[in-house]
N, C-alpha and C positions, 0 to 999 in steps of 0.2 A: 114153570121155572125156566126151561129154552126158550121160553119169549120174552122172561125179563131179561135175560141176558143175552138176547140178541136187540135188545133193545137198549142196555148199555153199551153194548158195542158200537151200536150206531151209532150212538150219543158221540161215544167217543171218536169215531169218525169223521163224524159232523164238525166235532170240537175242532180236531184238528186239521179241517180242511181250514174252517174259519181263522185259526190262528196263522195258518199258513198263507192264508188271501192276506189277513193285517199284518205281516210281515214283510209279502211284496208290499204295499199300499207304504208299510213303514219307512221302506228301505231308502226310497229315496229324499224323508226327513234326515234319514240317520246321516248320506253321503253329505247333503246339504249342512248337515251342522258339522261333520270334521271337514268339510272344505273351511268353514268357519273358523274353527277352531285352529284350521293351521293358519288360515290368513291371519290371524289376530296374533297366531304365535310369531310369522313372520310380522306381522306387524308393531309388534312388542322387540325384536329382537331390532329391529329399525330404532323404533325409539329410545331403545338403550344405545344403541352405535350415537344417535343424535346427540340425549346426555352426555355419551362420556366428551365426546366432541365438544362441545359445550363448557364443560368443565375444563379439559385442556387449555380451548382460548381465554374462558376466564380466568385461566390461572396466569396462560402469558400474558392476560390484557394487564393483571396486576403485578406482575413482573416487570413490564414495558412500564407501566405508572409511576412503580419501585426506580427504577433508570433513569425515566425522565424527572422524576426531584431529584436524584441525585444528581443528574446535568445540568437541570437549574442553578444548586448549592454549586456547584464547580463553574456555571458562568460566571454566576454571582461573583464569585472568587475572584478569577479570573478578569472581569472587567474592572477590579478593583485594584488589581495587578498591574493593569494597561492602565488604569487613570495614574499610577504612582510615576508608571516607568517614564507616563509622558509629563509630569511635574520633574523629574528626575533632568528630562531631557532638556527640557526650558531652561532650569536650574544651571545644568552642564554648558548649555549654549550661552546661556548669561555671566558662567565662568570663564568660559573661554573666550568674550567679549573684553571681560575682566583683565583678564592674564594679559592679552593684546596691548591692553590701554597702558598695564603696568610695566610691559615689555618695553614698550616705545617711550616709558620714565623711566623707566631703572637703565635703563644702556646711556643717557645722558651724563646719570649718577655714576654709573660706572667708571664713567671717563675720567669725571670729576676727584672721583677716587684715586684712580691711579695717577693723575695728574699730582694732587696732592700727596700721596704716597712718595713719589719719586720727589718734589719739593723737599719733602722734610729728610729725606735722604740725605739730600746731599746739604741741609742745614745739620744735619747732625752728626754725633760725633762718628768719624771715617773708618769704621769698623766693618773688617769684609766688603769693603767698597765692590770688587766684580760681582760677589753670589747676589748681594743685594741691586746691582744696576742689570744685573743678566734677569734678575726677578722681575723688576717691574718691565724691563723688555719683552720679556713673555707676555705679560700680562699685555701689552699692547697688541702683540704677533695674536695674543686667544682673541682681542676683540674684532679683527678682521675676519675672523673667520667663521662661514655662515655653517659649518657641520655641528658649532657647538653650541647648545640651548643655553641660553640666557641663565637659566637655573645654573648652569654648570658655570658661566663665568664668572656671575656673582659668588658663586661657593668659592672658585681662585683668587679673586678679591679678595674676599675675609681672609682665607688663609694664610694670604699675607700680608696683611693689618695684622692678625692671630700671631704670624711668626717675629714680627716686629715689635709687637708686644710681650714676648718670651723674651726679647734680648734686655730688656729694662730690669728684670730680676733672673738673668741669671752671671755664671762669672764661667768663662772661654778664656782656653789658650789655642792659640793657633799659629803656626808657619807664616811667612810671607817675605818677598823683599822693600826695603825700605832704605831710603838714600840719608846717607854720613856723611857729611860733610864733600856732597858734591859722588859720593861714590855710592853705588846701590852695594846691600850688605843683606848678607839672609840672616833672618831676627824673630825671634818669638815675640809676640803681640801677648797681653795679657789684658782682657776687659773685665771689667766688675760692673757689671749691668750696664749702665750710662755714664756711670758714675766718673768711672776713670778709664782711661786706653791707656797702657803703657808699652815699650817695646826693650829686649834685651837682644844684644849679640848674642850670639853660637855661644862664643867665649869667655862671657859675660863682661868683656872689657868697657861697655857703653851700655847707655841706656837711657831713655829720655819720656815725656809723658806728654799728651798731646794738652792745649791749654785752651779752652771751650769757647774763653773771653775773645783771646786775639787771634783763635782760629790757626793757630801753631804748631809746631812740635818743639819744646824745649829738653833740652840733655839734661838730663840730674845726674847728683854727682856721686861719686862710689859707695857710699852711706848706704844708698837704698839697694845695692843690689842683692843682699843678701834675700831682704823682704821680699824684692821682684820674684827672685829665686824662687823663694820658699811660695808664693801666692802661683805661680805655674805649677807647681807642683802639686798645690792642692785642688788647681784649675783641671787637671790633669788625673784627679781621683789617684794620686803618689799619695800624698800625706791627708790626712784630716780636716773640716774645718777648723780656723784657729783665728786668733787676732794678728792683722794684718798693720805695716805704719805705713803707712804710704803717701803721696800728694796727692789732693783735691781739690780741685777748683770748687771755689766758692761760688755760690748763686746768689744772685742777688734777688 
């Protein structure tokens, strides 16, 4: 029996030399594969840095993609904005060719204007004779002078064609003097459009009507001065309109 079990003993001594020599002999499989094991872990933890890197620029590159359509649509735009502005510009220069051409017509017409304006002045009946010779003198004095735009003359023009044309329908009393028989007298004037001038004394002692035909001033006789009267008065927004007798040159 103490020799079978010194004969397991050995057994088991023997065992575990053996296990112990295959452990040195192991040991340096074992170092070898976690050197392994960590390179591959470093080298795993590389390739993820790589991925995510990767995905980063993928996402800027699709971002920068996203921008640059967008800045395409806005050249797009944009050149379509410059082809306008420069039809726009043609357009403007060819206006302003224009305006030139019409500038260097209408300042003839102008003239022509005021020429005949001041004509028919003094053909017509002598109502406010200074406001209307001081008027078209201005109009002469604006066309000398180069500060004022052509638009702006012509607008002074019409204005006064415009204003000479208010005097054919409306009815004015007004101040002034007027020579009597050799003697200047101050006298209310009374117009009725075109129609008729007439003038009274202060005092109403005189009164007379201008006569279109022979280019005159004739006296009428006391009869009318009531009418005269009462037509200043309405001239004058005193009384009402009303019916008026008055004299009228005829037309032929």
């Amino acid at each position: 029996m103490k020799l079978f079990n010194s004969l397991l003993l050995a057994s088991a001594m023997m065992a575990s030399a053996a296990m112990a020599q295959d452990d040195e002999d192991l040991k340096p499989v074992v170092d070898e594969a976690a050197k392994i094991n960590e390179s591959a872990a470093q080298s795993q933890e590389k390739i993820n840095k790589i991925t995510n890197q990767i995905d980063s620029k993928l996402q800027q590159f699709k971002t920068l993609n996203k921008e640059i359509e967008g800045l395409e649509v806005y050249n797009a735009q944009l050149r379509k904005q410059i082809e306008n502005q420069k039809q726009e510009m043609s357009d403007l220069n060819d206006s302003i060719d224009e305006v030139s051409v019409i500038e260097r017509q209408i300042t003839p017409l102008m003239i022509r204007m005021i020429e005949g304006l001041e004509q028919f002045i003094e053909l017509d009946v002598p109502f406010l004779p200074e406001e209307r010779a001081n008027r078209v003198a201005d109009l002469k004095n604006l066309m000398d002078r180069a500060d004022v735009a052509a638009s702006e003359k012509f607008r002074r023009v019409m204005e006064a064609y415009q204003v000479e044309m208010e005097y054919g329908r409306t009815m004015e009393a007004y101040n002034g003097i007027h020579e009597i028989d050799g003697q200047e007298r101050d006298v209310e004037f009374l117009r009725l459009g075109r129609t008729a001038l007439i003038y009274q004394t202060r005092d109403a002692s005189s009164q007379g009507v201008w006569n279109k035909q022979t280019r005159q001033w004739e006296e009428l006789d006391s009869s009318y001065r009531t009418q005269i009267t009462k037509g200043l008065r309405m001239a004058k927004k005193q009384l009402a309109p009303d019916m008026l007798m008055l004299p009228v040159a005829m037309t032929e």
